[in-house]
C-alpha positions in Angstrom: -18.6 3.8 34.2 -18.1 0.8 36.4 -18.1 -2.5 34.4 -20.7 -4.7 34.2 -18.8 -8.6 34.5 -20.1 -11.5 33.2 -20.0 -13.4 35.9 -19.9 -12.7 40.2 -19.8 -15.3 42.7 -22.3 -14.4 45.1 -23.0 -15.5 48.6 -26.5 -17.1 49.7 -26.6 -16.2 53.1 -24.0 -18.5 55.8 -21.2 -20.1 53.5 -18.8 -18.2 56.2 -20.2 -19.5 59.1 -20.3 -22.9 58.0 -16.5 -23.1 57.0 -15.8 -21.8 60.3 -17.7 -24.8 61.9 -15.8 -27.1 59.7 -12.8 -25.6 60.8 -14.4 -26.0 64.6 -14.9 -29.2 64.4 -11.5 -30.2 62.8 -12.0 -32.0 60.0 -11.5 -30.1 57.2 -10.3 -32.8 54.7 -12.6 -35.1 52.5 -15.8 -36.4 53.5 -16.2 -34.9 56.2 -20.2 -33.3 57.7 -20.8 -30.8 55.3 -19.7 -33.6 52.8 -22.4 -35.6 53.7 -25.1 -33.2 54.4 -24.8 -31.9 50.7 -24.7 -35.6 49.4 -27.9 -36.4 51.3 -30.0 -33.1 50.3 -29.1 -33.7 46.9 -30.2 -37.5 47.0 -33.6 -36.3 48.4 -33.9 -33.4 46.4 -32.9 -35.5 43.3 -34.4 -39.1 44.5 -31.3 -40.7 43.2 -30.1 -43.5 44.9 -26.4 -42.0 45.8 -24.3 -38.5 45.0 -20.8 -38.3 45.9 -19.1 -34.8 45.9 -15.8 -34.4 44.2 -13.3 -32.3 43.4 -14.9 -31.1 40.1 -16.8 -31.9 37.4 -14.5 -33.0 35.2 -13.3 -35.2 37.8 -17.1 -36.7 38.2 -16.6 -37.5 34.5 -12.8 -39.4 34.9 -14.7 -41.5 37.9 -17.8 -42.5 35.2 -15.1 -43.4 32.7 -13.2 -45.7 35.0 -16.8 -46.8 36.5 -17.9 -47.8 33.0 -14.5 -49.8 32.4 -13.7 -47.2 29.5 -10.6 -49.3 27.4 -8.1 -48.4 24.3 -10.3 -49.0 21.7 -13.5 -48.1 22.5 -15.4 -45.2 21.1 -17.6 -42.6 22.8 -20.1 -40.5 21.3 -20.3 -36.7 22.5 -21.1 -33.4 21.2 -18.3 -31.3 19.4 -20.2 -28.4 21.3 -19.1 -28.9 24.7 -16.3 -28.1 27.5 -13.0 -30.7 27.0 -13.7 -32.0 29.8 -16.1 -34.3 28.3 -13.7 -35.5 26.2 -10.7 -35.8 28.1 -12.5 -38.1 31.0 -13.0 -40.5 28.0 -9.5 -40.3 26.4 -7.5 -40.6 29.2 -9.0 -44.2 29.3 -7.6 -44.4 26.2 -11.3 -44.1 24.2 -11.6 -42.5 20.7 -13.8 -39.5 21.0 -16.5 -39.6 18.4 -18.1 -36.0 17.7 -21.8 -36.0 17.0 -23.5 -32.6 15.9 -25.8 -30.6 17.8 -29.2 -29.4 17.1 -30.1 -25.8 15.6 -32.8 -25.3 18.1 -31.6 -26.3 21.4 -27.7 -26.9 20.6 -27.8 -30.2 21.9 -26.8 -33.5 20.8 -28.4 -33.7 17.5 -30.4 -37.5 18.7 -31.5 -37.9 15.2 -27.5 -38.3 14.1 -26.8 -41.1 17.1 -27.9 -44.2 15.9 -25.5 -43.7 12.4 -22.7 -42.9 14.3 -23.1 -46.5 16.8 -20.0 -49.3 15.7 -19.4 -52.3 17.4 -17.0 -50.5 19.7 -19.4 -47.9 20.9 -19.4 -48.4 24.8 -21.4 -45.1 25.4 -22.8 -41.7 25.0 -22.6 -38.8 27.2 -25.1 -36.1 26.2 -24.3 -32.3 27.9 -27.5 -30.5 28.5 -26.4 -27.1 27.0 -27.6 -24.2 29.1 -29.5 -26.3 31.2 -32.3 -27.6 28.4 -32.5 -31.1 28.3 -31.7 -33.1 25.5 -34.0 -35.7 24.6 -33.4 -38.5 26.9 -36.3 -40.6 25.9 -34.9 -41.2 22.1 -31.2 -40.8 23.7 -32.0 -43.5 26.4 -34.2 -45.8 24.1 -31.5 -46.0 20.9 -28.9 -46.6 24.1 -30.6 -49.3 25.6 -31.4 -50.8 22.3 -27.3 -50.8 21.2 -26.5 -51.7 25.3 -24.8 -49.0 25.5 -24.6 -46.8 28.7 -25.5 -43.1 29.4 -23.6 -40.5 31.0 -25.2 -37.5 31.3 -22.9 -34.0 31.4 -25.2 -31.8 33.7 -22.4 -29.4 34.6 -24.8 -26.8 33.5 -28.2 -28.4 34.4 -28.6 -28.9 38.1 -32.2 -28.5 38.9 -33.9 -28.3 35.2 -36.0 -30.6 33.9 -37.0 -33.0 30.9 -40.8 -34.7 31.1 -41.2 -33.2 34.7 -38.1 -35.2 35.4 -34.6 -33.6 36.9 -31.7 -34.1 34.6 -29.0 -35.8 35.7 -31.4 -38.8 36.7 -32.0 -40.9 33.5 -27.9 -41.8 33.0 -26.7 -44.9 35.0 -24.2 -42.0 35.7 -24.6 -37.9 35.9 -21.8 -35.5 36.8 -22.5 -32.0 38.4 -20.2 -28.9 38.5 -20.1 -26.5 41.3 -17.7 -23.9 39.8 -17.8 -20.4 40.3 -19.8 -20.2 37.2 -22.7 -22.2 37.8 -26.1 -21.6 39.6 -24.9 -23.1 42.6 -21.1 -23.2 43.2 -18.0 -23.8 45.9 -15.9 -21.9 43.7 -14.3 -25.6 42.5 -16.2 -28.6 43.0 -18.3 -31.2 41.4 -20.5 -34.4 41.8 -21.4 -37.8 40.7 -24.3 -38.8 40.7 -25.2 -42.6 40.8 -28.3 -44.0 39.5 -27.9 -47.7 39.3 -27.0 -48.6 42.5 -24.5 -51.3 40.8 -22.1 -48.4 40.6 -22.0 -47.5 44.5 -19.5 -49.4 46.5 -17.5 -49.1 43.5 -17.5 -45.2 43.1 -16.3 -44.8 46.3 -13.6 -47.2 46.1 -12.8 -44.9 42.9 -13.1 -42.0 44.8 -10.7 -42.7 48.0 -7.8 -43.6 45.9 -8.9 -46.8 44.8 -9.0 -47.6 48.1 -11.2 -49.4 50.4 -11.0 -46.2 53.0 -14.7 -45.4 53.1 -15.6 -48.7 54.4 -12.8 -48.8 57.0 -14.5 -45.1 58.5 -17.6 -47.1 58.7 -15.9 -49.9 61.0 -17.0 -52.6 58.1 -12.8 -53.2 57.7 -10.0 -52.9 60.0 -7.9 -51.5 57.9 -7.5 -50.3 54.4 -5.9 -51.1 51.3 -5.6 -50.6 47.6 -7.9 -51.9 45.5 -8.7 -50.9 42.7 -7.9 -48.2 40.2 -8.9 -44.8 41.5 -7.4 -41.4 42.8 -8.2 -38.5 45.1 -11.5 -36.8 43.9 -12.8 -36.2 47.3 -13.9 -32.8 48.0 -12.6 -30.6 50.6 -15.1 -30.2 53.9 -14.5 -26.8 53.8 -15.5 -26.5 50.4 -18.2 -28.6 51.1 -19.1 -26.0 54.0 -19.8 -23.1 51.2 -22.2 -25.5 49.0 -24.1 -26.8 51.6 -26.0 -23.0 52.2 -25.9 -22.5 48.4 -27.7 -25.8 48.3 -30.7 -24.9 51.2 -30.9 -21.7 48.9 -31.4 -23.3 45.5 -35.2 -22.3 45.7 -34.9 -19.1 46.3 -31.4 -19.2 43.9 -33.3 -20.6 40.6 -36.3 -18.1 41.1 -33.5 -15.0 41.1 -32.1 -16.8 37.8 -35.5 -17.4 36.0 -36.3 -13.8 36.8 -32.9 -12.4 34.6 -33.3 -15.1 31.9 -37.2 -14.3 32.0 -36.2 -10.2 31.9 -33.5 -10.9 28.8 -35.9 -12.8 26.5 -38.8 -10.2 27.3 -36.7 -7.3 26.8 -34.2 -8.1 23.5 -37.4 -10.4 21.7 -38.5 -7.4 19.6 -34.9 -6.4 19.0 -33.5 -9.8 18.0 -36.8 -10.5 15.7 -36.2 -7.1 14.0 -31.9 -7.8 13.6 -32.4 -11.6 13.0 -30.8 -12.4 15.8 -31.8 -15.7 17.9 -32.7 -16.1 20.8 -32.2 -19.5 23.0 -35.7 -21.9 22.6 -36.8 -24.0 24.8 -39.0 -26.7 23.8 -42.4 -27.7 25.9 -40.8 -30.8 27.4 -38.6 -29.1 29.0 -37.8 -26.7 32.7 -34.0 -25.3 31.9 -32.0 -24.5 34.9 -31.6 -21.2 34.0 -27.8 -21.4 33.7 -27.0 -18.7 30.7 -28.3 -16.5 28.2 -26.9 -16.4 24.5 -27.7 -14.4 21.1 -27.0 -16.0 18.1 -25.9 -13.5 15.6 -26.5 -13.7 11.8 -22.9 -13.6 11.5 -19.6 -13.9 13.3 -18.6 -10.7 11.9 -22.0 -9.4 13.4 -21.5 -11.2 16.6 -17.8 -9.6 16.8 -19.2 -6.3 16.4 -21.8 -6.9 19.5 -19.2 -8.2 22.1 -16.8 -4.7 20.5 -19.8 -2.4 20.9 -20.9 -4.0 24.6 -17.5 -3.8 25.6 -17.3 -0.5 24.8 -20.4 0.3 27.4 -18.4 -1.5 29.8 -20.4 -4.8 29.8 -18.5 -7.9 29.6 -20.1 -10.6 26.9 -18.4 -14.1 25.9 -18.5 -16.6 23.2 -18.3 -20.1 23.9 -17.0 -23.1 22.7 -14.4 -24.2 20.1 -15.8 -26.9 18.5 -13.8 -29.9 19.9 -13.5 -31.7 16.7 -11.3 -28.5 15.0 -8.8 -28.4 17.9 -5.4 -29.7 17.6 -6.5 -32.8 20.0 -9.6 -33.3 18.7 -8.1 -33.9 14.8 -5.6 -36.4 16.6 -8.0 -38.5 18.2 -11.2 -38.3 16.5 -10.9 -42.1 14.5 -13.4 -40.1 11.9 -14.2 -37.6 10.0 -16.4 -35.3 12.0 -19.1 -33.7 10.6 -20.6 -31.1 12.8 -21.6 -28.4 10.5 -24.1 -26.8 12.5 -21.5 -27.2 15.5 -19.1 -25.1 13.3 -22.1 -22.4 12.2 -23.5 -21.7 16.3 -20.0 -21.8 17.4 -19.0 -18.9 15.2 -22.4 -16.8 15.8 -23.1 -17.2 19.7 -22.4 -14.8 22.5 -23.4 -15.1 26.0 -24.4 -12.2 28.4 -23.8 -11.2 31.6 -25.7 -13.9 34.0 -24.7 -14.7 37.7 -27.3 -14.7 40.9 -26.2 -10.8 41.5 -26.7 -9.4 38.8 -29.9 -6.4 39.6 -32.7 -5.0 37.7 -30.7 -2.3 37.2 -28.2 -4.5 35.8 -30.0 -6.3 33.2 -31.4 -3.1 32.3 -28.1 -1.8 31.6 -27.5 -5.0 29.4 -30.2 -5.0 27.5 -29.5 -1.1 26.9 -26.7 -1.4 25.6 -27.2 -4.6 23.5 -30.1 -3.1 21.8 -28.4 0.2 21.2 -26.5 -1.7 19.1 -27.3 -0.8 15.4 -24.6 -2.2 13.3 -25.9 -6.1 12.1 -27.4 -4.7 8.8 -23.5 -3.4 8.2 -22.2 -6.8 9.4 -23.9 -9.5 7.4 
């Protein structure tokens, strides 16, 4: 039996042709045409006043931290549930980490915790939209502008959802994309900034050219450039650029394949999961996800253990998620606090992820959901 992975990039129609009139028109370093024709789709599509691709997400996240003027000292809030690269933008400025606790429901930054966790050094708070549900930016933003402190949003897996009808990414000063192989809509490796207050703008690309004044010298606005400012090379490739851009014009027809599998998982394992007590993600009314990844959360980790054993078994390939950043080695060193995530440390242990990527058939997901509800065991693995 052929195995079933959990994730395959997947091609939305010309990403071949469009490298090979990158390489045509011989400029195939940073900031080049397709550079600039995903930045301005993505301003439109997002009505944000500026989006610069980079090099990743996590380097997005480094250029908000040097943006935001992130010193020794100062503290940043951000869930323990999230990739390290939320972290580490912070802390290589020299910021303590300070790990807030997520929700049960939605397994996002637990808003109600925030305001307790808010000293004197607080500079900001970056909430990650897991799985592409919002968090709730309204309290979020309110408590923030109420303390002055500044949002960065973590959207790496929430391009295109929604909270109040609005995208996310747009209620930060700051939002940072990812365009990995993993997500929705991918380059393989690449990311975004996106800029909300325009305050940020000349800046940011000074940041993003080497903390140079480069992008103003291509514009004829200098004669030549210089170093200015702190910065380094987080400019994306044109030829990477050249394989978003179609992925981009597809997103449409993209999200509408991904609601469709999310849509066909909850319909399909809802009577299972009520009968095993296993959960399944929720979604609250205010919010559109972005359709970015299933998950089960198992009564147990023994239970959830035996699940990703038995699928394997079938040949389908399921994964858990985080380690809760505040229980890693760094996290212990850094954190100034005492963390106390303890529904951070329950999810983590339970949660497994399915197969999700923009291939992935109706015979596929039948296959999944097969083989997830053959399994029999969870009243043996409390």
């Amino acid at each position: 039996m052929d195995r079933l992975p959990f994730n395959r990039p997947t091609l939305a129609g010309s990403e071949l042709e469009c490298i090979k009139q990158a390489v045509e028109r011989m400029h195939i370093s940073g900031n080049g045409g397709f550079t600039k024709d995903c930045e301005t789709l993505l301003e439109r599509t997002l009505g944000v006043p500026k989006v610069l691709l980079t090099t990743s997400c996590t380097h997005a996240l480094e250029m908000a931290a040097l943006l935001l003027d992130i010193q020794p000292g100062d503290e940043v809030i951000l869930p323990s549930f999230t990739f390290v690269s939320t972290a580490n933008a912070f802390v290589l400025r020299g910021a303590t980490p300070v790990f807030i606790d997520i929700r049960p429901d939605t397994l996002n930054l637990d808003e109600q915790r925030l305001e307790r966790l808010i000293t004197r050094n607080t500079k900001a708070v970056v909430p990650v939209h897991y799985a592409g549900v919002g968090c709730d930016l309204n309290m979020i933003t309110q408590i923030a502008a109420r303390h002055r402190l500044k949002v960065v949003e973590d959207n790496a897996h929430g391009l295109f959802g929604r909270f109040d009808g609005r995208y996310l990414g747009t209620f930060g000063c700051l939002a940072t994309q990812s365009f990995h192989e993993t997500k929705n809509v991918t380059c393989g490796e690449g990311g975004a900034l996106v800029i909300n207050d325009p305050e940020y703008i000349q800046r940011a690309e000074i940041v993003r050219e080497k903390g140079t004044d480069r992008s103003r010298f291509l514009r004829g606005a200098v004669q030549k450039y210089t170093w200015i400012d702190y910065g380094s090379s987080y400019v994306l490739s044109d030829i990477l650029a050249a394989f978003l851009y179609p992925q981009l014009r597809a997103a449409d027809t993209i999200q509408a394949k991904r609601k469709s599998i999310w849509d066909g998982y909850h319909s399909g394992l809802r009577d299972w999961a009520s009968a095993c007590g296993v959960r399944l993600p929720i979604v609250p009314d205010s919010c559109e996800p972005s359709y970015h990844l299933f998950y089960l959360i198992l009564p147990s980790e023994t239970a959830r253990d035996a699940l990703k054993s038995h699928l394997e078994s079938l040949g389908v390939n399921s994964v858990t998620h985080y380690v809760p950043l505040h229980l890693s080695q760094m996290g212990k060193r850094l954190s100034a606090r005492r963390s106390d995530c303890p529904v951070t440390e329950d999810v983590a242990a339970r949660l497994l992820r399915l197969p999700f990527h923009n291939s992935l058939s109706e015979a596929d997901l039948g296959r999944v959901v097969g083989a997830v509800t053959s399994f029999s065991a969870i009243a043996s693995h409390p």
